[in-house]
Z-matrix of the N, CA and C atoms (Angstrom, degrees):
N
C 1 1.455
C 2 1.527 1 111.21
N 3 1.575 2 117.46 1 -49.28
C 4 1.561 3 106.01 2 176.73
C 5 1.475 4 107.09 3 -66.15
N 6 1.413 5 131.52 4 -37.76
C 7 1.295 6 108.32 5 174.94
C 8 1.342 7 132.05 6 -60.47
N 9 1.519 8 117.14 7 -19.11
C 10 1.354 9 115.67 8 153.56
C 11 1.611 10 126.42 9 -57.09
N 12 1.523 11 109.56 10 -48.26
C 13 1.231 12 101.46 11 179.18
C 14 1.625 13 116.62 12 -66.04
N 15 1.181 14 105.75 13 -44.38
C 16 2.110 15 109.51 14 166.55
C 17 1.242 16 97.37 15 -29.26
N 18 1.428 17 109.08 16 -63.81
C 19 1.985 18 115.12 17 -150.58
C 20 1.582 19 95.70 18 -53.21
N 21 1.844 20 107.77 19 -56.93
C 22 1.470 21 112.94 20 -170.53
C 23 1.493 22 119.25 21 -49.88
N 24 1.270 23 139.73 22 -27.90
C 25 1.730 24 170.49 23 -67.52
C 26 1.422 25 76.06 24 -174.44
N 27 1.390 26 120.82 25 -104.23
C 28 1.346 27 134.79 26 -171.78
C 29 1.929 28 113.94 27 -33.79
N 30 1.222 29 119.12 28 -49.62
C 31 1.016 30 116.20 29 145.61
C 32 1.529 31 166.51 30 -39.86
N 33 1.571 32 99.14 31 -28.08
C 34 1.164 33 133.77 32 168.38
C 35 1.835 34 116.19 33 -79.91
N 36 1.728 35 102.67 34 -44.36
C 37 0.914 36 118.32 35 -163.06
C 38 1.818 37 86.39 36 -88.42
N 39 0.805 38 157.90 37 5.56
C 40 1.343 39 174.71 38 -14.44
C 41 1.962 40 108.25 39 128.45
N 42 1.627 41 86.44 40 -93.13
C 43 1.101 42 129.76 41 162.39
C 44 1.688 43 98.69 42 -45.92
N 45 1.269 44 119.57 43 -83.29
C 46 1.631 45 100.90 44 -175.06
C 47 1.389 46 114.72 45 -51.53
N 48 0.804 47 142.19 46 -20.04
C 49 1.886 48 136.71 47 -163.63
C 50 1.384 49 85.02 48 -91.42
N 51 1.662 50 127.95 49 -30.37
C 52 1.875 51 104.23 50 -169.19
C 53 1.300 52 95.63 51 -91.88
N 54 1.690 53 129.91 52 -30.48
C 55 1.757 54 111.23 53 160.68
C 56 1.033 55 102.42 54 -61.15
N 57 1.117 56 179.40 55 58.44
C 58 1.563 57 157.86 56 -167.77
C 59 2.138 58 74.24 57 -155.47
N 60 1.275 59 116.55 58 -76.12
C 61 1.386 60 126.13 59 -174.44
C 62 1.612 61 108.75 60 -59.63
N 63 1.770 62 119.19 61 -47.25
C 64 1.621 63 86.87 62 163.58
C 65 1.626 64 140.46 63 -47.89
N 66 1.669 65 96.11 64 -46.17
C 67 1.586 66 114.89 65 177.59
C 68 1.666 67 116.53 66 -47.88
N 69 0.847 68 103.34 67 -59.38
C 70 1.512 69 110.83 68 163.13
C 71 1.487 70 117.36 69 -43.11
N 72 1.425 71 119.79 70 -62.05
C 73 1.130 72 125.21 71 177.95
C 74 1.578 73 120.71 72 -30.73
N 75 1.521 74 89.12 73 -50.34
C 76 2.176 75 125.95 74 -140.90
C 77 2.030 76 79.54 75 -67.81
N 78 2.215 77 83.18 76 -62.68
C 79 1.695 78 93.60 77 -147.90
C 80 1.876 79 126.51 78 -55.11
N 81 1.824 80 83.84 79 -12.98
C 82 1.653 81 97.20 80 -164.36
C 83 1.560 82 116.40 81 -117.16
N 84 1.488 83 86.50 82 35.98
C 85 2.194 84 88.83 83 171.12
C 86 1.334 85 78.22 84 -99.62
N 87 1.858 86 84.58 85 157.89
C 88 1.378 87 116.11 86 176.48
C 89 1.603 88 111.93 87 -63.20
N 90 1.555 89 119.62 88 -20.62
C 91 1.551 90 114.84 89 -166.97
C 92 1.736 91 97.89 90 -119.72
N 93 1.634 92 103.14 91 148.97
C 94 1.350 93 100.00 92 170.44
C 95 1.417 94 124.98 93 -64.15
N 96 1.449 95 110.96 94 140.26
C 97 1.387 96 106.80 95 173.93
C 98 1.860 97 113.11 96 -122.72
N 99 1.497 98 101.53 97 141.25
C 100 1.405 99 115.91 98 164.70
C 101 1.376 100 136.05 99 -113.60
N 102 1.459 101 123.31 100 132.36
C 103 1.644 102 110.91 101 174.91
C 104 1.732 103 73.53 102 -113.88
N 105 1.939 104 90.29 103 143.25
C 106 1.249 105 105.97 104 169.11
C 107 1.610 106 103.26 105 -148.16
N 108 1.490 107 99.55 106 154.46
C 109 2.026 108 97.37 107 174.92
C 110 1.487 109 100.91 108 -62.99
N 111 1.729 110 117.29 109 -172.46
C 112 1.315 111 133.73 110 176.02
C 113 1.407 112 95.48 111 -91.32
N 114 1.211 113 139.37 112 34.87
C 115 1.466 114 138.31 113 144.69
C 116 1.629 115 114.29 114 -118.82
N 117 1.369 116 94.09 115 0.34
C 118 1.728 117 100.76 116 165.62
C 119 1.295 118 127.40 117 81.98
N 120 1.842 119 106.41 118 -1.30
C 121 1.680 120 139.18 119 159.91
C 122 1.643 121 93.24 120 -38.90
N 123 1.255 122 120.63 121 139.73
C 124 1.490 123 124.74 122 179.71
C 125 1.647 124 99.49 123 -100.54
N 126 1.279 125 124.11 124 148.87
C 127 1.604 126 135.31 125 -145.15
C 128 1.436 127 95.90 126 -127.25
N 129 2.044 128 109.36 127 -58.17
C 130 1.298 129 121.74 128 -172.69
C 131 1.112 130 114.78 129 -129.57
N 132 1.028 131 147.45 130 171.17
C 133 1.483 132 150.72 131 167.63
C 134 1.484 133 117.36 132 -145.67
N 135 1.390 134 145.57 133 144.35
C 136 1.137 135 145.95 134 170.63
C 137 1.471 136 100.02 135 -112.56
N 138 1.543 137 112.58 136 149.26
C 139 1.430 138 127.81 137 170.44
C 140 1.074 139 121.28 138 -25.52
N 141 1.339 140 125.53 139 -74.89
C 142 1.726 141 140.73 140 149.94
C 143 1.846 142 100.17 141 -3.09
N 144 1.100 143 112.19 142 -65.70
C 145 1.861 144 117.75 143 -168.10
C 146 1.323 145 106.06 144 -63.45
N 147 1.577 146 120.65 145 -44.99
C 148 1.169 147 114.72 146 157.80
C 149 1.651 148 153.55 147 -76.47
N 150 1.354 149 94.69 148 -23.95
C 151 1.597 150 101.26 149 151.27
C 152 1.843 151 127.58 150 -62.52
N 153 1.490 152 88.08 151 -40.11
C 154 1.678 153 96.38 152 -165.17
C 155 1.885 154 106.02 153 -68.88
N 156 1.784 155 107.69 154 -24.09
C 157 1.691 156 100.52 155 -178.89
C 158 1.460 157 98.67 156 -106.21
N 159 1.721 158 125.55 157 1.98
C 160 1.449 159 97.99 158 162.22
C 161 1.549 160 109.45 159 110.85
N 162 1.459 161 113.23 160 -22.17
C 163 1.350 162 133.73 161 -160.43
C 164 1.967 163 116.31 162 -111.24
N 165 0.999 164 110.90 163 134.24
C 166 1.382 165 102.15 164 177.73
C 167 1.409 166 115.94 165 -68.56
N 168 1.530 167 121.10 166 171.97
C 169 1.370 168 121.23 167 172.90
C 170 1.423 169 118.83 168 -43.36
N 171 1.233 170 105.57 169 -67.71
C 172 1.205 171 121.79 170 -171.06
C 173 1.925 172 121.72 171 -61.11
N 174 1.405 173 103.00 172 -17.56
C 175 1.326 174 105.89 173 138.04
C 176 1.450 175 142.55 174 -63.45
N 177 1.420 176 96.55 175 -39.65
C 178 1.564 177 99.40 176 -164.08
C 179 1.751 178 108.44 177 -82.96
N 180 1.714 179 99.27 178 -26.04
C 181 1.522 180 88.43 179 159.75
C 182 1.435 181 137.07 180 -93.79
N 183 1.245 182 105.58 181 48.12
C 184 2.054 183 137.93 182 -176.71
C 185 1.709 184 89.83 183 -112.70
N 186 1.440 185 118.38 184 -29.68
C 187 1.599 186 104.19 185 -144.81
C 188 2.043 187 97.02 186 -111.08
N 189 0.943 188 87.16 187 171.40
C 190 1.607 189 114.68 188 -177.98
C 191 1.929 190 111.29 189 -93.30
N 192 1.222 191 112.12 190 162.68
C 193 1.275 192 114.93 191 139.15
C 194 1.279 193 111.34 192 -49.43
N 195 1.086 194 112.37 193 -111.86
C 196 1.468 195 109.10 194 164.76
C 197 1.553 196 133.96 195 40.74
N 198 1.480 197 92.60 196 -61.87
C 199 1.829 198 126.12 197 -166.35
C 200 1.621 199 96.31 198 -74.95
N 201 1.612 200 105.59 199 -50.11
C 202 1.326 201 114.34 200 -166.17
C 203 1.220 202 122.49 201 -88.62
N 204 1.146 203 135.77 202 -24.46
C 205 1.764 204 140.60 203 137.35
C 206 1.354 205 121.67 204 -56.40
N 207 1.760 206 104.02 205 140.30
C 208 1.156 207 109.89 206 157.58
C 209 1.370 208 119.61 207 -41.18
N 210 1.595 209 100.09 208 152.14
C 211 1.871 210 105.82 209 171.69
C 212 2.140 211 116.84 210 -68.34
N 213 1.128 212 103.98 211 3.26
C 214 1.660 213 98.10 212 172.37
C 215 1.756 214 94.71 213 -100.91
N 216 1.079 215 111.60 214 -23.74
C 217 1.683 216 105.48 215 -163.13
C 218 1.490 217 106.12 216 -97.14
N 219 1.585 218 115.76 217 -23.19
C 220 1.424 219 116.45 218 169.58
C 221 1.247 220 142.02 219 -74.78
N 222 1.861 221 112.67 220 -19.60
C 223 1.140 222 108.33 221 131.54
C 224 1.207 223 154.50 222 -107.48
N 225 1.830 224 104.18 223 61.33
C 226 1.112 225 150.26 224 153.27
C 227 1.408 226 131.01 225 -74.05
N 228 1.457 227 99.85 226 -33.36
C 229 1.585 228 113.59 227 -176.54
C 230 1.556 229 115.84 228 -59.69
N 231 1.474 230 109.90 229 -71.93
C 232 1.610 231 104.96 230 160.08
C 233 1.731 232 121.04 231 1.01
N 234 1.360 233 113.12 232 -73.35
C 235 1.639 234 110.17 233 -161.68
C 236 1.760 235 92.40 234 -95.52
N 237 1.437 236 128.93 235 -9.05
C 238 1.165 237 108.89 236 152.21
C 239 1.296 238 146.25 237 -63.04
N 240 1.440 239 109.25 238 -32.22
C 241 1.313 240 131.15 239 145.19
C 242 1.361 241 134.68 240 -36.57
N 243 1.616 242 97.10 241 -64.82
C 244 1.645 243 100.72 242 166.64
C 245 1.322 244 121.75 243 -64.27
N 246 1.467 245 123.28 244 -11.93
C 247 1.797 246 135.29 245 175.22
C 248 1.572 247 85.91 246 -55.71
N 249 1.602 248 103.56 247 -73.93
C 250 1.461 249 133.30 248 -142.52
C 251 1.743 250 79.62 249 -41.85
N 252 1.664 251 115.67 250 -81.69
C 253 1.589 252 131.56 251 -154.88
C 254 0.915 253 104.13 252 -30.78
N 255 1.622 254 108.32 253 -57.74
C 256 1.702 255 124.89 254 -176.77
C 257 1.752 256 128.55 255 -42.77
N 258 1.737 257 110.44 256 -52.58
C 259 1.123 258 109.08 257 174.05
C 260 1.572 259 112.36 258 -95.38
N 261 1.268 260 125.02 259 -33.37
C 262 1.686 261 154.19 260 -145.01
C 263 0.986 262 135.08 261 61.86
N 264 1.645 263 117.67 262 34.52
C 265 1.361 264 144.18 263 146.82
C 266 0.925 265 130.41 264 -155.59
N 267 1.295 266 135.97 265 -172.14
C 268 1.127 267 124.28 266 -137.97
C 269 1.374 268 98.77 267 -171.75
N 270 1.357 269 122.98 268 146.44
C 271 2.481 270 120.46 269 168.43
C 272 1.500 271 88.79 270 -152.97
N 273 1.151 272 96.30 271 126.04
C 274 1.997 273 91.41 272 164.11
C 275 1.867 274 91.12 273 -178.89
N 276 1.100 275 100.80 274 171.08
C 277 1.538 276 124.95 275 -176.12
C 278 1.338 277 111.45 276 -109.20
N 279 1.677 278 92.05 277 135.33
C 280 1.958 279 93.88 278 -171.93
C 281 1.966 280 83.59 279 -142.29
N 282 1.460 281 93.27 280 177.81
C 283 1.359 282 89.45 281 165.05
C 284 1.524 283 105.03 282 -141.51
N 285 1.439 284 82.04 283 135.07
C 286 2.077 285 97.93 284 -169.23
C 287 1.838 286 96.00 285 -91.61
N 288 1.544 287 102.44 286 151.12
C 289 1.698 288 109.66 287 -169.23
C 290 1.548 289 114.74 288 -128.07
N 291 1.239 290 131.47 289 63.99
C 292 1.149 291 149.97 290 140.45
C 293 1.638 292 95.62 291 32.65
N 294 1.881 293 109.77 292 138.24
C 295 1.362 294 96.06 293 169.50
C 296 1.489 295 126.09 294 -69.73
N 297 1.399 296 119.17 295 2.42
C 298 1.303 297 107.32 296 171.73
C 299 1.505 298 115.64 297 -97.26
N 300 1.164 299 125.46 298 16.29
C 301 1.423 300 158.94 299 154.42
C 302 1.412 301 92.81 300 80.11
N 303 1.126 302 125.58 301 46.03
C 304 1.883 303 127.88 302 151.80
C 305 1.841 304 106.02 303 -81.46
N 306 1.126 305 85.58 304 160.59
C 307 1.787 306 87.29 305 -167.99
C 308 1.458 307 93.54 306 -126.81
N 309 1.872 308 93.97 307 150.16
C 310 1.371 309 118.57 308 -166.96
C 311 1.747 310 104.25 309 -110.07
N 312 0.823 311 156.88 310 75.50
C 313 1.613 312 130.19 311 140.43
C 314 1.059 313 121.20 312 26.95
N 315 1.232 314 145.23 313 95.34
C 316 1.800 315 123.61 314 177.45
C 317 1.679 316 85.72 315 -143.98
N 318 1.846 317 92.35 316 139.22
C 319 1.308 318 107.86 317 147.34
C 320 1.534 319 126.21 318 -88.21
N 321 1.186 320 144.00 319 116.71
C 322 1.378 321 142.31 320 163.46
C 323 1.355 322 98.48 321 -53.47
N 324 1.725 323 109.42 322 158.93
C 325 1.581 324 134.20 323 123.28
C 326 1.326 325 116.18 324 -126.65
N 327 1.338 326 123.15 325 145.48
C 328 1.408 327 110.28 326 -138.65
C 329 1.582 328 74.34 327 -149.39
N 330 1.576 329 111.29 328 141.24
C 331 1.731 330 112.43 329 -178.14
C 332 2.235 331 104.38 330 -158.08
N 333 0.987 332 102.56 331 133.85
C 334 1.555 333 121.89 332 -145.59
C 335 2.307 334 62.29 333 -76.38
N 336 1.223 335 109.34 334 135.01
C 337 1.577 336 120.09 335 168.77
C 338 1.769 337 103.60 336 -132.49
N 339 1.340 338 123.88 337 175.40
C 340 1.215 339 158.76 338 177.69
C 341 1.619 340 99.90 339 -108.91
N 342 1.535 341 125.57 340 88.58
C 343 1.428 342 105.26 341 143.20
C 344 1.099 343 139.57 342 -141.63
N 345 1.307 344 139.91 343 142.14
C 346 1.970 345 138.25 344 -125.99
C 347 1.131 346 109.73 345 42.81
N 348 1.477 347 141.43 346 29.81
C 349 1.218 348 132.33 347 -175.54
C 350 1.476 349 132.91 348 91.79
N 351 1.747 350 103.08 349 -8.27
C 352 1.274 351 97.90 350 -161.77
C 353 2.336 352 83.54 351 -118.65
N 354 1.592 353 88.65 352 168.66
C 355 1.558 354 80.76 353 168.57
C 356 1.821 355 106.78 354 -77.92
N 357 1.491 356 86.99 355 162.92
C 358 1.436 357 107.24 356 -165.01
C 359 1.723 358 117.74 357 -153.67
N 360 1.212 359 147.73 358 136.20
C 361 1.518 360 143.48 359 175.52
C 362 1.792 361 99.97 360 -102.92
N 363 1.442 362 88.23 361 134.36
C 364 1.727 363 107.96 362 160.44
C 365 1.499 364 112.01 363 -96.13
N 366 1.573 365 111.15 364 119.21
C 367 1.488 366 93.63 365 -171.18
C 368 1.716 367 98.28 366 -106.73
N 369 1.223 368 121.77 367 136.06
C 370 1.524 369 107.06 368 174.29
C 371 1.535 370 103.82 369 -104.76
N 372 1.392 371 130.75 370 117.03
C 373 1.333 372 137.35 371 -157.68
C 374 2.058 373 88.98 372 -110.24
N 375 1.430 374 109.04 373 118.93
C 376 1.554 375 117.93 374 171.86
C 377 1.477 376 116.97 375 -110.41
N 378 1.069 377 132.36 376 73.07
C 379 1.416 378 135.86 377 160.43
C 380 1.760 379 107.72 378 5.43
N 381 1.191 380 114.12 379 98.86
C 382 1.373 381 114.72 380 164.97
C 383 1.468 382 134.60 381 -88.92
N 384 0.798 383 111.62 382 3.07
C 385 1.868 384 135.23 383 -166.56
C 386 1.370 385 85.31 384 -41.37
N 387 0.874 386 119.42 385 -88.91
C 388 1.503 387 122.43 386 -166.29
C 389 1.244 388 111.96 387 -23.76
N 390 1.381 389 122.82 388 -84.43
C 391 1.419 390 121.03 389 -176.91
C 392 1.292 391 147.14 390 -68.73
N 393 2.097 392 86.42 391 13.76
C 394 1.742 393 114.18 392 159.87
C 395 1.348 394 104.88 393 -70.63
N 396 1.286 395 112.30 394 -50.90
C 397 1.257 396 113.64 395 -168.00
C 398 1.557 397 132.63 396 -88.69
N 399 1.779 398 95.08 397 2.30
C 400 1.691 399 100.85 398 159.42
C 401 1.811 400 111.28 399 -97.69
N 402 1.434 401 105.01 400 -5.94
C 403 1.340 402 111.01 401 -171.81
C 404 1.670 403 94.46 402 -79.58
N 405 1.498 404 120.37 403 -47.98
C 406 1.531 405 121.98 404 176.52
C 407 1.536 406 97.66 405 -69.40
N 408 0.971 407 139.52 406 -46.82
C 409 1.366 408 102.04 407 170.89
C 410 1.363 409 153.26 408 -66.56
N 411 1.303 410 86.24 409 -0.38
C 412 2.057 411 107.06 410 179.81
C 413 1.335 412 68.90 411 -99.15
């Protein structure tokens, strides 16, 4: 019996050290990241996603695609989606809108994932600002 509980113990402690090493991983890329369902409900969020629109976690998983794009780029999502299903990824430019409704530049990469079992998209959102504004200057 105690070697069960050791085994169970060791296991657990297992399991936390590889959350402990995803979290880390997730919270500290330079670009925001999203897992969202194929209705575009947000699943996960990393730090980055929530600093960059302004909003806490626990907001941003209340909100939509939708929520987080401008209104020319949101009804965009629809046939972006069907891109995504269709091939199982996805690269294109949208612009994400901060809760103080300033707007971001972002390139997506967008990739058809597995998560809890069900299908799911990883979106990696990269702040382009910058190279909007060397592109308007050429």
């Amino acid at each position: 019996m105690k070697e069960d509980e050791a085994e169970r113990d060791r296991d657990m402690e297992s399991i936390r050290k590889s959350e402990e090493k995803f979290r880390t991983i997730f919270d500290h890329t330079n670009d925001a990241m999203f897992v969202h369902d194929l209705n575009g409900k947000m699943l996960e969020v990393n730090l980055v996603a929530c600093e960059r629109l302004g909003v806490t976690r626990e907001e941003l998983l209340q909100m939509t695609l939708i929520d987080i794009d401008s209104p020319e780029h949101a009804e965009l999502v629809p046939e972006r989606m069907h891109q995504l299903i269709t091939k199982n990824y996805h690269i294109f430019e949208t612009c994400h809108v901060r809760k103080d409704k300033s707007r971001i530049p972002t390139e997506i990469s967008a990739r058809m994932i597995e998560y809890n079992g069900q299908p799911a998209i990883l979106s990696i959102a990269r702040d382009i600002t910058e190279r909007k504004r060397v592109e308007e200057a050429l």
